[in-house]
Backbone as a printed PyTorch tensor [residue, N CA C, xyz], in Angstrom:
tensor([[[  0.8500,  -1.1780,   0.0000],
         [  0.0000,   0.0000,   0.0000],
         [  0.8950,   1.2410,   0.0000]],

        [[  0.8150,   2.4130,  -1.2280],
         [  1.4180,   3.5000,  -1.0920],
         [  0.3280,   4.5780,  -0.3440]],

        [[  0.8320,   4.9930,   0.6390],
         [  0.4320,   7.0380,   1.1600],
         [  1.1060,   7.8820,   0.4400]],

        [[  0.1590,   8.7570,  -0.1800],
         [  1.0410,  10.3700,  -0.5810],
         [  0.7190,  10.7900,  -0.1720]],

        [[  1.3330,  12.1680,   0.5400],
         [  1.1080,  13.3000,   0.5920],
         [  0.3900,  14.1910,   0.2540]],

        [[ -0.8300,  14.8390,   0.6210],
         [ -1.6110,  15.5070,   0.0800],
         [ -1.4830,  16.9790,   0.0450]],

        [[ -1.5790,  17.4380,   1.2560],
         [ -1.6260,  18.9840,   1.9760],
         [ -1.5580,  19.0160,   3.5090]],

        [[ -0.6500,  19.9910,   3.7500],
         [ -0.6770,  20.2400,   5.2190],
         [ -1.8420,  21.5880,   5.6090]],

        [[ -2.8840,  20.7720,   6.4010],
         [ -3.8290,  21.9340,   6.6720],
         [ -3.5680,  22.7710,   7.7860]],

        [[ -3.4850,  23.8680,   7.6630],
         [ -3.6470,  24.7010,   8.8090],
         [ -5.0870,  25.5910,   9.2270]],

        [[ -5.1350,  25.7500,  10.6910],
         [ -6.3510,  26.3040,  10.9210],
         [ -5.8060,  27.5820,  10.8890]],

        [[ -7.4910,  28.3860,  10.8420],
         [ -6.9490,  30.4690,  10.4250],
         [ -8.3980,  30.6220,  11.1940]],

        [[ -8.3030,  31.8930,  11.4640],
         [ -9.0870,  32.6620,  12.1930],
         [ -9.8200,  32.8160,  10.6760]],

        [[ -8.8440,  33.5940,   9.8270],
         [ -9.2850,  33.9790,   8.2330],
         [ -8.5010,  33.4690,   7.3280]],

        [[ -9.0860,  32.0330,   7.1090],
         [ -8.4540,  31.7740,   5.6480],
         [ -7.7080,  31.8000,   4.5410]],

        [[ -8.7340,  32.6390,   3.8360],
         [ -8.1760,  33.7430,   2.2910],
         [ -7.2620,  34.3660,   3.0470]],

        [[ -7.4110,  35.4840,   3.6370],
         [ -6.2860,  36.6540,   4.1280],
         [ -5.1040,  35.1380,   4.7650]],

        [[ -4.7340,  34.5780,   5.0330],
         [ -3.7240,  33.7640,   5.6510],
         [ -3.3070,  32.9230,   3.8760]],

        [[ -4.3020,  32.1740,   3.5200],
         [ -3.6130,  31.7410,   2.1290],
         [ -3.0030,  32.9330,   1.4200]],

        [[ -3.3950,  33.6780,   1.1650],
         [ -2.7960,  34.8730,   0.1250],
         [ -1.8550,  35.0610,   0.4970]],

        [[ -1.4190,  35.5200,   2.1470],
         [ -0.0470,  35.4960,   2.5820],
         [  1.1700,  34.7980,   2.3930]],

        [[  0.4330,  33.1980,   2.7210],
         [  1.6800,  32.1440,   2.5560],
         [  1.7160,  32.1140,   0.7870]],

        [[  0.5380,  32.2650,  -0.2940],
         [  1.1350,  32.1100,  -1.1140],
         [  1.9270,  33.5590,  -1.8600]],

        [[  1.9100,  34.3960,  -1.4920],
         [  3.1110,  35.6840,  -1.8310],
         [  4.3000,  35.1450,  -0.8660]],

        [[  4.0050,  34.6650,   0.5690],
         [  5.0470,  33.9480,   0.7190],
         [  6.2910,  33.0480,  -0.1600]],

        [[  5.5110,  32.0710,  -0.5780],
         [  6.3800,  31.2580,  -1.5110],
         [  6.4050,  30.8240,  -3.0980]],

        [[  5.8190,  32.0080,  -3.6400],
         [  5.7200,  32.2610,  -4.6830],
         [  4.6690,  31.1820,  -5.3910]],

        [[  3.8580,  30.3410,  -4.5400],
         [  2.5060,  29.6770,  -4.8510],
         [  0.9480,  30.4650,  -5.5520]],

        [[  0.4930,  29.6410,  -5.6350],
         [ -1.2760,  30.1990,  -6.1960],
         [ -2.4550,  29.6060,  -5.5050]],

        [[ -2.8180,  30.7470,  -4.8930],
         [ -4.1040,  30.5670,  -4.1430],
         [ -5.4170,  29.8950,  -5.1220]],

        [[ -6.1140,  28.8880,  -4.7290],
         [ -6.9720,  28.4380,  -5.1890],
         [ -8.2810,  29.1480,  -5.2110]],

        [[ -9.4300,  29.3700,  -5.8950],
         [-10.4440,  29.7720,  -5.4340],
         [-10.8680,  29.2310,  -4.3890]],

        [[-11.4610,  30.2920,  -3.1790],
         [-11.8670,  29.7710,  -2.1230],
         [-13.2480,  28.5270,  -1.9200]],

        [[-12.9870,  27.6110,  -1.2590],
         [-14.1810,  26.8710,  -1.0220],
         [-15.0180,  26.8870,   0.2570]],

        [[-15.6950,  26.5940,   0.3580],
         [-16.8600,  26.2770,   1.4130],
         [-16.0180,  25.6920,   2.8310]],

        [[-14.9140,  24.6640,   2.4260],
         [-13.9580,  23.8670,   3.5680],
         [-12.8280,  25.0290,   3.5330]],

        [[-12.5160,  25.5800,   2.7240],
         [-11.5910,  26.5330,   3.1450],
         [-10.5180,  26.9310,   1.5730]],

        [[ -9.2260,  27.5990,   1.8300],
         [ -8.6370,  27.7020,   0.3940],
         [ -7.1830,  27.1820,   0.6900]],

        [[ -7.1050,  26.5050,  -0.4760],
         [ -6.0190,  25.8570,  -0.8200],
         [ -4.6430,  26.2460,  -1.4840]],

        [[ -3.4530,  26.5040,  -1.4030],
         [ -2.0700,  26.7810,  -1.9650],
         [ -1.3450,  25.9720,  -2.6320]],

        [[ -1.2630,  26.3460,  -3.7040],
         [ -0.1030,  24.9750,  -4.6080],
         [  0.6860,  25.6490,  -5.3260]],

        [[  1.5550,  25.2640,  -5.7400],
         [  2.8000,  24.9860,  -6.1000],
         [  2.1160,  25.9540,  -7.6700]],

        [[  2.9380,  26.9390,  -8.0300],
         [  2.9360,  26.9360,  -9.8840],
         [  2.5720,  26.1000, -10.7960]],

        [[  3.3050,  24.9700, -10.5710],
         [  3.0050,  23.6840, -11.5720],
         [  2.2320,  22.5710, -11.1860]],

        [[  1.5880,  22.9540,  -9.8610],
         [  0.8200,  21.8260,  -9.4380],
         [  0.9580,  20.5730,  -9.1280]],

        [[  2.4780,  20.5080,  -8.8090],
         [  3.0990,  19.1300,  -8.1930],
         [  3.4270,  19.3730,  -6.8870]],

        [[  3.5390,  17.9360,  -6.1050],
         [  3.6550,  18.0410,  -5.0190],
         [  2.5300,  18.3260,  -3.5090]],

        [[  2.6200,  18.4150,  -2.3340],
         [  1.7480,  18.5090,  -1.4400],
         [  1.3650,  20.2660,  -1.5020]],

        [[  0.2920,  20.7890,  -1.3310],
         [ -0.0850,  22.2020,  -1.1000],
         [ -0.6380,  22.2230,   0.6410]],

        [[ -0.8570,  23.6680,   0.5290],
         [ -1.2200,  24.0160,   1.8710],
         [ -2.7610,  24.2880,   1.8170]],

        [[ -3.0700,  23.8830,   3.1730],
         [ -4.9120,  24.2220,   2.6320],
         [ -5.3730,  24.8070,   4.3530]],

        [[ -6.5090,  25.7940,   3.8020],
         [ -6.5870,  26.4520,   5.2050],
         [ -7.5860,  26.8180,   5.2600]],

        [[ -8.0340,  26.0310,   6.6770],
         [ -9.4940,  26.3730,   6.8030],
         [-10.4080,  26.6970,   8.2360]],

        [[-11.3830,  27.4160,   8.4780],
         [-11.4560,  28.2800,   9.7070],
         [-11.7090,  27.8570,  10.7880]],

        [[-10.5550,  28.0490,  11.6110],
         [-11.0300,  27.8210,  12.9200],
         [-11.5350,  29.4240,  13.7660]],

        [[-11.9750,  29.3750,  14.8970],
         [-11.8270,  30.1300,  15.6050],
         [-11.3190,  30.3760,  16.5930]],

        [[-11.1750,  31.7740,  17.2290],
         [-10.0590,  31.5360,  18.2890],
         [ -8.8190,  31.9610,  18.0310]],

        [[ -8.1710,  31.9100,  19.3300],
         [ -6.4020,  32.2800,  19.1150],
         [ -5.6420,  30.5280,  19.0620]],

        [[ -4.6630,  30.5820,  18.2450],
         [ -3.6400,  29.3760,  18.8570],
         [ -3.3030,  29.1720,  20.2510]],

        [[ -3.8020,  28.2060,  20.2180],
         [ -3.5220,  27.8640,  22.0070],
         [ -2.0300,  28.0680,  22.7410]],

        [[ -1.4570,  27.4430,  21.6760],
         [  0.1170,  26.9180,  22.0690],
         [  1.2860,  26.9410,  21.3010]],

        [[  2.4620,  26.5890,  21.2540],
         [  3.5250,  26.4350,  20.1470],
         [  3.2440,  25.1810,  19.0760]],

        [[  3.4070,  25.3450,  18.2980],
         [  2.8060,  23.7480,  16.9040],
         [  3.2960,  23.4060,  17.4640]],

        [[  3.2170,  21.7840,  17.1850],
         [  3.7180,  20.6990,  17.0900],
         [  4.5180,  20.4290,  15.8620]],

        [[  3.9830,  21.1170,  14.9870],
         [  4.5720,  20.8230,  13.4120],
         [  4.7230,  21.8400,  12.9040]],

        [[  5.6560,  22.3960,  11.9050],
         [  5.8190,  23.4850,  11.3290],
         [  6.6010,  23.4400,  10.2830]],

        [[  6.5910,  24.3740,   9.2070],
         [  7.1840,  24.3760,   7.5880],
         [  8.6730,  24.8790,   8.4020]],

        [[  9.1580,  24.2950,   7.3720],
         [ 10.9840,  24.7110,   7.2800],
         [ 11.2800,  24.8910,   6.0860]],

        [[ 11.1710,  26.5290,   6.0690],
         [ 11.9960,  27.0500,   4.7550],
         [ 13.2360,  27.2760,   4.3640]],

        [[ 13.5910,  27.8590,   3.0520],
         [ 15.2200,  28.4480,   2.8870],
         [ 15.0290,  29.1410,   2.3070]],

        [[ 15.9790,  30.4490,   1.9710],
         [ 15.7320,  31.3510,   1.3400],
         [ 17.1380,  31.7390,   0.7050]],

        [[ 17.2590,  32.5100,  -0.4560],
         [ 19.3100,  32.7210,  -0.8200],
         [ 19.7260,  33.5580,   0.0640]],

        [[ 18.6030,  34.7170,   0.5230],
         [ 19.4380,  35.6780,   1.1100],
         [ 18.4190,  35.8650,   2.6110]],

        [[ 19.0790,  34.7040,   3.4910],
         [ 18.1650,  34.7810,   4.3610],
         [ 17.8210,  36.0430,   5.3660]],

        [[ 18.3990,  36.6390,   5.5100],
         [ 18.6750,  38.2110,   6.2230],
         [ 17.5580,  39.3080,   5.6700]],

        [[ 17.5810,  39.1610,   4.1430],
         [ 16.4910,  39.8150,   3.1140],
         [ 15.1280,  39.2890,   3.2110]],

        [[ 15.4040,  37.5270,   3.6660],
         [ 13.7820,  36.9450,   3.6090],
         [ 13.1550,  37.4950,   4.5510]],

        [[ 14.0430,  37.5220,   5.7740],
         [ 13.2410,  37.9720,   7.0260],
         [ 12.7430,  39.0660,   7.3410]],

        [[ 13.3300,  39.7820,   6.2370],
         [ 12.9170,  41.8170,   6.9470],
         [ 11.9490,  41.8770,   6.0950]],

        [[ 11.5030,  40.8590,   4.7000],
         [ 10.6820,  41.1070,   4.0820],
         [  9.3080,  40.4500,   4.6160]],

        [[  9.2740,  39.1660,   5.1150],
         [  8.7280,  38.7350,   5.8330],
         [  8.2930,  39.3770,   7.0970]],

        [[  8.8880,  40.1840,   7.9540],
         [  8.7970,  40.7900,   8.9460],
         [  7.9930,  42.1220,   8.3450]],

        [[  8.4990,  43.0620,   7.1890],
         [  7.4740,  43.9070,   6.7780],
         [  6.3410,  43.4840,   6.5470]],

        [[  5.9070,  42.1120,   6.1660],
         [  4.7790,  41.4760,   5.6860],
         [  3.9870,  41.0160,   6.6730]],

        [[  3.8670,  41.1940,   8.1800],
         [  3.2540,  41.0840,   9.3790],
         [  3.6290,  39.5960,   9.9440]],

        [[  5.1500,  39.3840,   9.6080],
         [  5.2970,  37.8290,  10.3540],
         [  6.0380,  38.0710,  11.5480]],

        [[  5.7770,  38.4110,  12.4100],
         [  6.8640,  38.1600,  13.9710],
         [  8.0700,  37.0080,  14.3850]],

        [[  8.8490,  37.7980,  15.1490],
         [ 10.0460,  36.5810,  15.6830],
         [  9.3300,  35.8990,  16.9470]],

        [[  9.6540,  34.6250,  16.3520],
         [  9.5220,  33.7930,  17.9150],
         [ 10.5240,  33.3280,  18.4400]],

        [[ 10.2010,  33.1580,  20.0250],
         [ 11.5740,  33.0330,  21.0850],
         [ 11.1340,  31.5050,  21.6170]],

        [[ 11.5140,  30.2390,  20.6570],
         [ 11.6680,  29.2620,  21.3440],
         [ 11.9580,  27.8280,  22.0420]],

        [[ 13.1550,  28.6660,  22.2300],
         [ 14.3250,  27.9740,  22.8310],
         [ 15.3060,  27.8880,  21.7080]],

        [[ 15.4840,  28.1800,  20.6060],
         [ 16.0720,  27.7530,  19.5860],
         [ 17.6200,  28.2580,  20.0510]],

        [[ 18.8840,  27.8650,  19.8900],
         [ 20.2600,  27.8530,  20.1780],
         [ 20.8030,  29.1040,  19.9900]],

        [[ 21.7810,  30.0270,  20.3770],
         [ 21.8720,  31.1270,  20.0980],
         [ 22.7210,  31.4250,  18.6770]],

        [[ 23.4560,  30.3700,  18.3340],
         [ 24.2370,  30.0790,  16.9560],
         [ 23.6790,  29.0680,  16.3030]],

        [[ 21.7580,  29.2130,  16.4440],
         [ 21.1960,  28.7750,  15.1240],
         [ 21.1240,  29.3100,  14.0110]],

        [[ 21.4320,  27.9760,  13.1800],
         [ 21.5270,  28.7030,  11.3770],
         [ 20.1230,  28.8150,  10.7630]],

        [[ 19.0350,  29.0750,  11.9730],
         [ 17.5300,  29.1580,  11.3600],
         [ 17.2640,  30.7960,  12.5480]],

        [[ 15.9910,  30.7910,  12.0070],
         [ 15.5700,  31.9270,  12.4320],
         [ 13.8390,  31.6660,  13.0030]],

        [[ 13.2950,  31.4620,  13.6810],
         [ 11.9900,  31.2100,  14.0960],
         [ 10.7430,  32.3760,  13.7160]],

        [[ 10.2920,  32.2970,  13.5200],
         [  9.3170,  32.7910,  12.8800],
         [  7.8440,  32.6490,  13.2210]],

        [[  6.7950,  33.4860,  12.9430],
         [  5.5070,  33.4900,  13.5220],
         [  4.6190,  33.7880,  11.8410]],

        [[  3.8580,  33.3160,  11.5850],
         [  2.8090,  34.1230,  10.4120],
         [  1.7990,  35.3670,  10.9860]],

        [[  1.1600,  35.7200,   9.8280],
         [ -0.2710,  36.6620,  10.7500],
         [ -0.4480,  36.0220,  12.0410]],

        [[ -1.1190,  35.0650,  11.8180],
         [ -2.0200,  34.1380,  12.5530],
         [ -1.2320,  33.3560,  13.7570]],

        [[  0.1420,  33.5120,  13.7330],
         [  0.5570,  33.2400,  14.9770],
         [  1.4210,  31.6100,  14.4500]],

        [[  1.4780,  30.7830,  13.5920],
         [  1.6240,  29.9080,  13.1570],
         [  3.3880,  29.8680,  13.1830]],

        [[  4.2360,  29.0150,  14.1040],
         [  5.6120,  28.9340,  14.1230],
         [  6.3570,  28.5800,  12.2020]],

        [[  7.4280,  29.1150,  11.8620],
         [  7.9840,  28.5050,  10.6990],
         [  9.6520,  28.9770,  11.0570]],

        [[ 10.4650,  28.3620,  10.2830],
         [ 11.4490,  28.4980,  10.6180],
         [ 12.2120,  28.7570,   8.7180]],

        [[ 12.9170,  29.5140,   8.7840],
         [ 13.5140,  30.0610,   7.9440],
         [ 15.0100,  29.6830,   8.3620]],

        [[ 15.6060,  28.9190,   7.1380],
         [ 17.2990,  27.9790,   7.3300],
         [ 17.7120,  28.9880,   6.5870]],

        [[ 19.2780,  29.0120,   6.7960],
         [ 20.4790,  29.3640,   6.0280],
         [ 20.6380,  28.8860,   4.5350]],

        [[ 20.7250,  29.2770,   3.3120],
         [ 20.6390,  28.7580,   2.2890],
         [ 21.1830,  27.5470,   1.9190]],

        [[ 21.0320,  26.4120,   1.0260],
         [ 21.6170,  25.1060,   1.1630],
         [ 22.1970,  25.2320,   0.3100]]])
Protein backbone atom coordinates (compact mmCIF):
# COMPACT_ATOMS: atom_id res chain seq x y z
CA UNK A 1 0.00 0.00 0.00
CA UNK A 2 1.42 3.50 -1.09
CA UNK A 3 0.43 7.04 1.16
CA UNK A 4 1.04 10.37 -0.58
CA UNK A 5 1.11 13.30 0.59
CA UNK A 6 -1.61 15.51 0.08
CA UNK A 7 -1.63 18.98 1.98
CA UNK A 8 -0.68 20.24 5.22
CA UNK A 9 -3.83 21.93 6.67
CA UNK A 10 -3.65 24.70 8.81
CA UNK A 11 -6.35 26.30 10.92
CA UNK A 12 -6.95 30.47 10.42
CA UNK A 13 -9.09 32.66 12.19
CA UNK A 14 -9.28 33.98 8.23
CA UNK A 15 -8.45 31.77 5.65
CA UNK A 16 -8.18 33.74 2.29
CA UNK A 17 -6.29 36.65 4.13
CA UNK A 18 -3.72 33.76 5.65
CA UNK A 19 -3.61 31.74 2.13
CA UNK A 20 -2.80 34.87 0.12
CA UNK A 21 -0.05 35.50 2.58
CA UNK A 22 1.68 32.14 2.56
CA UNK A 23 1.14 32.11 -1.11
CA UNK A 24 3.11 35.68 -1.83
CA UNK A 25 5.05 33.95 0.72
CA UNK A 26 6.38 31.26 -1.51
CA UNK A 27 5.72 32.26 -4.68
CA UNK A 28 2.51 29.68 -4.85
CA UNK A 29 -1.28 30.20 -6.20
CA UNK A 30 -4.10 30.57 -4.14
CA UNK A 31 -6.97 28.44 -5.19
CA UNK A 32 -10.44 29.77 -5.43
CA UNK A 33 -11.87 29.77 -2.12
CA UNK A 34 -14.18 26.87 -1.02
CA UNK A 35 -16.86 26.28 1.41
CA UNK A 36 -13.96 23.87 3.57
CA UNK A 37 -11.59 26.53 3.14
CA UNK A 38 -8.64 27.70 0.39
CA UNK A 39 -6.02 25.86 -0.82
CA UNK A 40 -2.07 26.78 -1.96
CA UNK A 41 -0.10 24.98 -4.61
CA UNK A 42 2.80 24.99 -6.10
CA UNK A 43 2.94 26.94 -9.88
CA UNK A 44 3.00 23.68 -11.57
CA UNK A 45 0.82 21.83 -9.44
CA UNK A 46 3.10 19.13 -8.19
CA UNK A 47 3.65 18.04 -5.02
CA UNK A 48 1.75 18.51 -1.44
CA UNK A 49 -0.09 22.20 -1.10
CA UNK A 50 -1.22 24.02 1.87
CA UNK A 51 -4.91 24.22 2.63
CA UNK A 52 -6.59 26.45 5.21
CA UNK A 53 -9.49 26.37 6.80
CA UNK A 54 -11.46 28.28 9.71
CA UNK A 55 -11.03 27.82 12.92
CA UNK A 56 -11.83 30.13 15.61
CA UNK A 57 -10.06 31.54 18.29
CA UNK A 58 -6.40 32.28 19.11
CA UNK A 59 -3.64 29.38 18.86
CA UNK A 60 -3.52 27.86 22.01
CA UNK A 61 0.12 26.92 22.07
CA UNK A 62 3.52 26.44 20.15
CA UNK A 63 2.81 23.75 16.90
CA UNK A 64 3.72 20.70 17.09
CA UNK A 65 4.57 20.82 13.41
CA UNK A 66 5.82 23.49 11.33
CA UNK A 67 7.18 24.38 7.59
CA UNK A 68 10.98 24.71 7.28
CA UNK A 69 12.00 27.05 4.75
CA UNK A 70 15.22 28.45 2.89
CA UNK A 71 15.73 31.35 1.34
CA UNK A 72 19.31 32.72 -0.82
CA UNK A 73 19.44 35.68 1.11
CA UNK A 74 18.16 34.78 4.36
CA UNK A 75 18.68 38.21 6.22
CA UNK A 76 16.49 39.81 3.11
CA UNK A 77 13.78 36.94 3.61
CA UNK A 78 13.24 37.97 7.03
CA UNK A 79 12.92 41.82 6.95
CA UNK A 80 10.68 41.11 4.08
CA UNK A 81 8.73 38.73 5.83
CA UNK A 82 8.80 40.79 8.95
CA UNK A 83 7.47 43.91 6.78
CA UNK A 84 4.78 41.48 5.69
CA UNK A 85 3.25 41.08 9.38
CA UNK A 86 5.30 37.83 10.35
CA UNK A 87 6.86 38.16 13.97
CA UNK A 88 10.05 36.58 15.68
CA UNK A 89 9.52 33.79 17.92
CA UNK A 90 11.57 33.03 21.08
CA UNK A 91 11.67 29.26 21.34
CA UNK A 92 14.32 27.97 22.83
CA UNK A 93 16.07 27.75 19.59
CA UNK A 94 20.26 27.85 20.18
CA UNK A 95 21.87 31.13 20.10
CA UNK A 96 24.24 30.08 16.96
CA UNK A 97 21.20 28.77 15.12
CA UNK A 98 21.53 28.70 11.38
CA UNK A 99 17.53 29.16 11.36
CA UNK A 100 15.57 31.93 12.43
CA UNK A 101 11.99 31.21 14.10
CA UNK A 102 9.32 32.79 12.88
CA UNK A 103 5.51 33.49 13.52
CA UNK A 104 2.81 34.12 10.41
CA UNK A 105 -0.27 36.66 10.75
CA UNK A 106 -2.02 34.14 12.55
CA UNK A 107 0.56 33.24 14.98
CA UNK A 108 1.62 29.91 13.16
CA UNK A 109 5.61 28.93 14.12
CA UNK A 110 7.98 28.51 10.70
CA UNK A 111 11.45 28.50 10.62
CA UNK A 112 13.51 30.06 7.94
CA UNK A 113 17.30 27.98 7.33
CA UNK A 114 20.48 29.36 6.03
CA UNK A 115 20.64 28.76 2.29
CA UNK A 116 21.62 25.11 1.16
Amino acid sequence: MVIGWAALTIDARDPLSLARWWAQTLGWEPADPAPAGVEVRPPDGRGPSLFFTRADGAKPAKNRLHLDLYAEDQAAAVNDLLARGATRAAVEQPDDADWVVLRDPEENEFCLLEPR
